[in-house]
Structure formats: C-alpha cells, structure tokens
N, C-alpha and C positions, 0 to 999 in steps of 0.2 A: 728425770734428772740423774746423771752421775752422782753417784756420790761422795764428799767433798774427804777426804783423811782428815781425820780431827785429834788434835790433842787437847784430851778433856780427862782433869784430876779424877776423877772417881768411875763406880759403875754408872751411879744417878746420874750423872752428867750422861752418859752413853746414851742411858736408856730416853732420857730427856730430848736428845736430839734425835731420835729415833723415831720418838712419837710426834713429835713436830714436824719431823722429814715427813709420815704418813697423813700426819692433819693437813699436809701442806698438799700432796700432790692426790688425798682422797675430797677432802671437804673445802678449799679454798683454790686450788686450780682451776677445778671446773667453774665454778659461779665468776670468775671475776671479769671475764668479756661482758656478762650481761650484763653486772651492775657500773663496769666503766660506760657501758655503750647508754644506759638512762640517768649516768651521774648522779646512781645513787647510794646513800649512806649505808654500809651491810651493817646496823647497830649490832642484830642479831648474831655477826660474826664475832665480834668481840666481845659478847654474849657467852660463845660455846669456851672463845679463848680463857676469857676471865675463870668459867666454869672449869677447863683445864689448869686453871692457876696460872697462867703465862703474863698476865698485867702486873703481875708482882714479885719477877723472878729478882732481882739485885735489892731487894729490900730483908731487914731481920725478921725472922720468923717469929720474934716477940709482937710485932705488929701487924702480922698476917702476911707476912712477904715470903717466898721462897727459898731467900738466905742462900741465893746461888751469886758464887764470883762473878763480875765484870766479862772474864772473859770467856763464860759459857752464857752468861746474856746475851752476847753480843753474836754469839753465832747461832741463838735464836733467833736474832732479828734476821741473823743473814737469809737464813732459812726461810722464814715467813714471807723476807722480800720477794727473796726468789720465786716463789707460788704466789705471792698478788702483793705490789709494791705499797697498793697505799696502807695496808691489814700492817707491814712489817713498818711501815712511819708510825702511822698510827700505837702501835705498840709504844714505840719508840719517843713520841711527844707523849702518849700519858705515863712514863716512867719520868718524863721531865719534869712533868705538872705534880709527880710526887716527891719530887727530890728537896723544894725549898721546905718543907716541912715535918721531911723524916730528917733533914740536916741539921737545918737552923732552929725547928721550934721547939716548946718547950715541951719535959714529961708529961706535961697536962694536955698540952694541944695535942701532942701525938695521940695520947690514948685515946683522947674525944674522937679525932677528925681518922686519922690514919688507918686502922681496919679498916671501916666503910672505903675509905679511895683505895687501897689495896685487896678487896673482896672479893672485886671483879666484877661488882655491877654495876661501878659507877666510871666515867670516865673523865678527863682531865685535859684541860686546853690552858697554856704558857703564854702569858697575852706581855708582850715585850714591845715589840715595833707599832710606830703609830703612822698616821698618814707621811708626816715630816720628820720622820726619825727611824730609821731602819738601821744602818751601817753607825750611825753617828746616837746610839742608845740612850747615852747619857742625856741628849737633848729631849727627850719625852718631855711631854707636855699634860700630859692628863693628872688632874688636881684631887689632893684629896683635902679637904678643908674638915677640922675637929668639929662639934656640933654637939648638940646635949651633954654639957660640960666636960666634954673628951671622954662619954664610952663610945662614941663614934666616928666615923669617916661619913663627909658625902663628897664624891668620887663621881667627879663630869669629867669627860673628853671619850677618846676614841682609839681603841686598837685597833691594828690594821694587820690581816695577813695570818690571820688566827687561824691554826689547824683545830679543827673540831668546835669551833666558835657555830654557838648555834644550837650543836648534841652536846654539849660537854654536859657534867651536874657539876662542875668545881672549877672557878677560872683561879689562877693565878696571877694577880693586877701588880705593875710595876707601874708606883704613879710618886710623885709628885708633893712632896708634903712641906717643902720649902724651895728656896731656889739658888740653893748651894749648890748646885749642878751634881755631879757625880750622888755628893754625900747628902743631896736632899731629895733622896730617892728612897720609897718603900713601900716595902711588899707587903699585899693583902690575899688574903683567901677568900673569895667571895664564891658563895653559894647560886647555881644556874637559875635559883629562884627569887633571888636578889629585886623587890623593888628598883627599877630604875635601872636593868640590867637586862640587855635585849642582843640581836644580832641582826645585821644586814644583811639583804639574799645573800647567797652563795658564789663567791667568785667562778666568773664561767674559766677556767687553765685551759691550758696546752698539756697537760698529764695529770696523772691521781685525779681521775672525774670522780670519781670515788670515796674522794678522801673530800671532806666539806673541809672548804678554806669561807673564810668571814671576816667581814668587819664586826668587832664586840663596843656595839655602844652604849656608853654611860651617860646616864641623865640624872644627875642626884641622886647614886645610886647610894644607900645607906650599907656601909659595911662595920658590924660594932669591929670597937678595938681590938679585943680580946681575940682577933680572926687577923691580928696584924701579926706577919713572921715575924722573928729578930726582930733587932728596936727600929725606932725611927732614924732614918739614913744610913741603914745598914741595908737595902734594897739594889743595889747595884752591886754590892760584893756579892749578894746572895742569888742576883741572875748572871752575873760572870762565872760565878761558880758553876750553877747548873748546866751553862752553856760546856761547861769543859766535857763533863760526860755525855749531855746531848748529841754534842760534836760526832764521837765517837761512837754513839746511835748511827749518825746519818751516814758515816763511812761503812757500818756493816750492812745497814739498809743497800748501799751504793755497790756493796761486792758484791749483797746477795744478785741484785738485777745485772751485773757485768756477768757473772758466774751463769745466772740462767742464760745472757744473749747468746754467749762464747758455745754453753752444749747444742743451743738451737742451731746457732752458724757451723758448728762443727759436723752434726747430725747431716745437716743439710749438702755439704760440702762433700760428702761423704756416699750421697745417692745422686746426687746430682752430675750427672756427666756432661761433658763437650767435647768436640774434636774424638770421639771416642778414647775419654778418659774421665776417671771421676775428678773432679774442679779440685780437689783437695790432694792428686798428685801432680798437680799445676806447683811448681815450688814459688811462685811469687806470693799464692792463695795460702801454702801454708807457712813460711814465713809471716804472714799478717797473723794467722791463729798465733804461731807459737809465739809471738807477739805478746796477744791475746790472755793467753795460759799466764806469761812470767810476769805481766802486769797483774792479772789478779791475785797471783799468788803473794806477792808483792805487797799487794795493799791488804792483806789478808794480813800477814804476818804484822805490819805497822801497825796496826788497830790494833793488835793481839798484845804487841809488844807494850801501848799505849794502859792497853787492859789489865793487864803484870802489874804495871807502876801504881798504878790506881786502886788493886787490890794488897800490894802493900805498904798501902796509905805512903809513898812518895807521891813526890811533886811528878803532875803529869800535862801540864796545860798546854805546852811548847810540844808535846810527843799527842796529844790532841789534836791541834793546829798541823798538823803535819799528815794525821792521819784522815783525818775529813778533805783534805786537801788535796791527796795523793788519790783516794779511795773517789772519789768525784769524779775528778778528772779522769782518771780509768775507766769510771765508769762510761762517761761522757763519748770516751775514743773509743772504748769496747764495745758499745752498742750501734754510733757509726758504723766501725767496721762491720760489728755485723750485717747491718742494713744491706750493705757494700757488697760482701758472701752472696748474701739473698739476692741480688739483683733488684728485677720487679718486684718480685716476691717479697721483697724486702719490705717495698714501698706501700704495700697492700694491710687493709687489716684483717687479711684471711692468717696473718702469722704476728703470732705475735711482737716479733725484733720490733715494727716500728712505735707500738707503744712503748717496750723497753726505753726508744729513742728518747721519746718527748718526756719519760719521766727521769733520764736522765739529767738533762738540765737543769731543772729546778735545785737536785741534790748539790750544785753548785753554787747553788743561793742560799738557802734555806740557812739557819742557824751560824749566821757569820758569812760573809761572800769570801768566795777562795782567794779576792782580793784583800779582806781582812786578817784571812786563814795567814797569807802574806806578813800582812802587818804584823800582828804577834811574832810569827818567828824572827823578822826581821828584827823585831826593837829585843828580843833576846839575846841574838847574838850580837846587836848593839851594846849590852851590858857586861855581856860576859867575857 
C-alpha cells in the first residue's frame, strides 16, 4: 500500500501508525483470503491485536486504555481496514461495546468491569437491532422483567444482526424495562456466560465471512442489577450516544477499504496496457481514479474533521451523520469503480477489488442506514 500523509499530534501517534501499517501488511494481509474463503473467526488475531494494545486505543489510561484521540483511533481503523475489513470493524464494534460503560457507568462499575474489556483479551458485541426493529430502534421488544426482589433482570427476546454474537465475553443488551417507548429503554452488561444467553448459527453475508454476524438469543436470561448501565430509561440516550462515535468507526473502516481498492485499481491501471498504451493514459480511465483520489481524500478529512469535535468534547452527531454517510457511499462507488479498472480481473477472486466490492455495501447499512445517516442531518437543519 501507498502510504496515506497523516496529520497526527505527537511522535507516538507517528510511531503508532507505523506499527499498525506493518502489522497490517506483515501479519493480517496475508491470512485474510483463507480465513474469508472458510468464514472463519481469526479470534487469535485480535488476540496479537489486543496483545499490541490496539482494543483500547480512545479509552483513559486510568482504566487500561490507550488514552489516544479520536482522530489517531480512527486512522487505526483505517489502516487495519485497509489490510483485512472485518479485523478493522471488528476493532471498531468492540470499542462500541466499551463505550456505554466507560461513559455512563459508575466509578465502581468502571473499576470492576472496564480493565478486563480494555485488556485485550476479551472482546465485546453491541446488541441494539432485533428481528423487527432495525432503523426504527426505539421499537425493540426484548423485555427485561425485575425478579428476586429487584437485584435482577430476566431478559427474553432476540437480537438480531450481532457482530461477534457468538465469540463476544461481554454483550451489551438494549432491552425493554417499561413501554414508554424511547424512555423505557435499558442497558445491561451481560456476561458471554449468562445463564439463558446463547447465539444462533452464523449469518451466511455477501462480505466480512470473517467477521461472525448472529442472532444473540435470550431465554430468561438472569442479568443482576448492578450489571445495569445509567438508570432505568436512560438506555436509548445511552445507545444514541454510542452510535455517534461508532458512526465514525464505520466511515474510517469504509476509507480504509476505498483507499486499499483505489492503490489496487491504480497499480493495475498502470501495467496494464491496450491499444499499445498503458489503460491509465486512457484520460476517460484516469479521470475515474482522480475521481477516485478526491473522494477519499474527501471522506478522510470529514471523519477527521467529525474527530476534532469530539476530542474537544463539542457537539458532534450531525458532523457524524455526515461522515458515515459520505465515507460509505465512497466507499461503495470507489470500489465499483474499481471493479470497473479491473475488468474481468475485477470480477475474479484471484484480486482482491471484488471482495473490497461486497464489503462495501454492508458499510452502508450497518450502524444507522445512510437513509437514516439522512434523517439526522435533515431534521438538523430542520431546527436550525
């Protein structure tokens, strides 16, 4: 891979992305055709990651985090994308699954819970969407009823659409404790060894074979209180919130994989000749790259600029919605196009552009649909 010019506050930051550029294109490049091609889980890659300290880069270093800014996290993710997409989501949903409770919960729960998820040997799945409630969140349905005179939750129904549902050791439950809608919503931290707390096979996808997606089903699943984030009905502020820096996960995830399609289709463009000429001084062919170039660079800066707001603690949810948005949809046409570059080759899985392809899509779903991504900005400028 090229490498990308970074504006990053310190040396650590430098050297940071230095070693992740090498982890990426020595230890996570090569493995990730075999394990996309048996759809299988690499545990042990987020294994060596965690061991690198990388599961706990935007968290304080009071509780075992990295205590690195938003906007040199996020151009780890890019990175990691860019060398195997589902390793750099991945990263990317267990920094979600820590967020409601280095946020919302209490000195106590931090110290208890918070090290072990920030260690790096445990990993963490954000269970939000259920079979009949995706885009529309607030309508979840999965019940948590008190029990042994309220030290407890039992917790029936069904997530749907769970990254790491399955491997996780730590789910994050968005369920149901009255039916005030919005405000009778709340979060639990439920343990992977939960009584009554199981996973459905593996969704078969169209990309990230790699990345375990799951239904996470509950059967009376016992979760004590004391494992409750925030109070009762503060559970839906507490996954809006998470979603706003998530967002911004799946836009650097989305650059890193435009960024790797654009050097393959460039690379390619560049040896490949026709008419006795290389394809790449065809001006239609490089009109598409420089395309190419000023879209990602584009969605690069948006994310970054979203990442600024966020490390100085302003409002950034609307510069979120924007960045997930932009940063998708790029990805989406950047990896097209590349297809497009490649021709057959394209269409082949001897190169990699056409998974690039298929896992671009999903980046368009995932964590809010860019129809959502929509909605936010719209009812903004609505207000303002």
């Amino acid at each position: 891979m090229t490498t990308v010019e970074r504006d990053l506050p310190t040396d650590e930051a430098h050297d940071l992305l230095a070693l992740v550029r090498e982890l990426g294109a020595e230890r996570l490049a090569p493995r990730v055709d075999e394990f996309e091609e048996k759809a299988q889980f690499p545990r042990e890659v987020f294994a060596e990651l965690g061991q690198a300290g990388l599961l706990s880069l935007p968290y304080p270093e009071q509780w075992g985090g990295g205590d690195q800014p938003y906007t040199v996290y996020l151009q780890v993710l890019e990175e990691l994308s860019a060398a195997w997409g589902a390793i750099g989501l991945g990263v990317s949903v267990h920094s979600l699954s820590c967020y409601p409770l280095a946020q919302f919960g209490t000195d106590a729960q931090r110290e208890r819970w918070l090290p072990a998820m920030l260690s790096g040997d445990q990993l963490g799945a954000y269970c939000l969407s259920e079979p009949t409630s995706g885009s529309d969140a607030a309508a979840l349905r999965t019940r948590a009823v008190p029990v042994d005179d309220g030290s407890a939750y039992e917790v029936t129904g069904t997530k749907a659409w769970i990254t790491h549902g399955g491997v996780a050791d730590f789910y994050n439950l968005m369920v149901r404790t009255s039916d005030d809608g919005p405000r009778g919503i709340s979060c639990l931290l439920a343990d992977a060894g939960t009584p009554g707390l199981s996973a459905a096979p593996p969704e078969r996808k169209m990309g990230f074979s790699s990345s375990q997606t799951a239904q996470v089903l509950l059967d009376a699943a016992r979760v004590d209180t004391e494992r409750r984030i925030g109070e009762e009905g503060q559970g839906f502020t507490i996954a809006l919130s998470a979603l706003d820096s998530g967002r911004l996960g799946i836009a650097a995830c989305a650059v890193g994989i435009a960024q790797a399609a654009f050097e393959a289709a460039t690379a390619y463009a560049k040896e490949r000749e026709q008419f006795g000429r290389r394809i790449i001084d065809f001006q239609g062919l490089s009109f598409m790259l420089a395309d190419m170039a000023t879209q990602i660079s584009a969605a690069r800066e948006l994310y970054l600029a979203a990442a600024r707001r966020r490390d100085a603690g302003q409002a950034f949810s609307v510069q979120a919605a924007m960045a997930k948005l932009f940063a998708t949809d790029t990805c989406m046409k950047v990896t097209t196009d590349a297809v497009q570059v490649l021709g057959g080759a394209g269409y082949v899985k001897d190169f990699p552009v056409e998974r690039w392809f298929r896992e671009a899509k999903v980046l368009q779903i995932v964590e809010g649909t860019n129809q959502v991504q929509r909605l936010v900005i719209g009812r903004h400028l609505a207000k303002h």
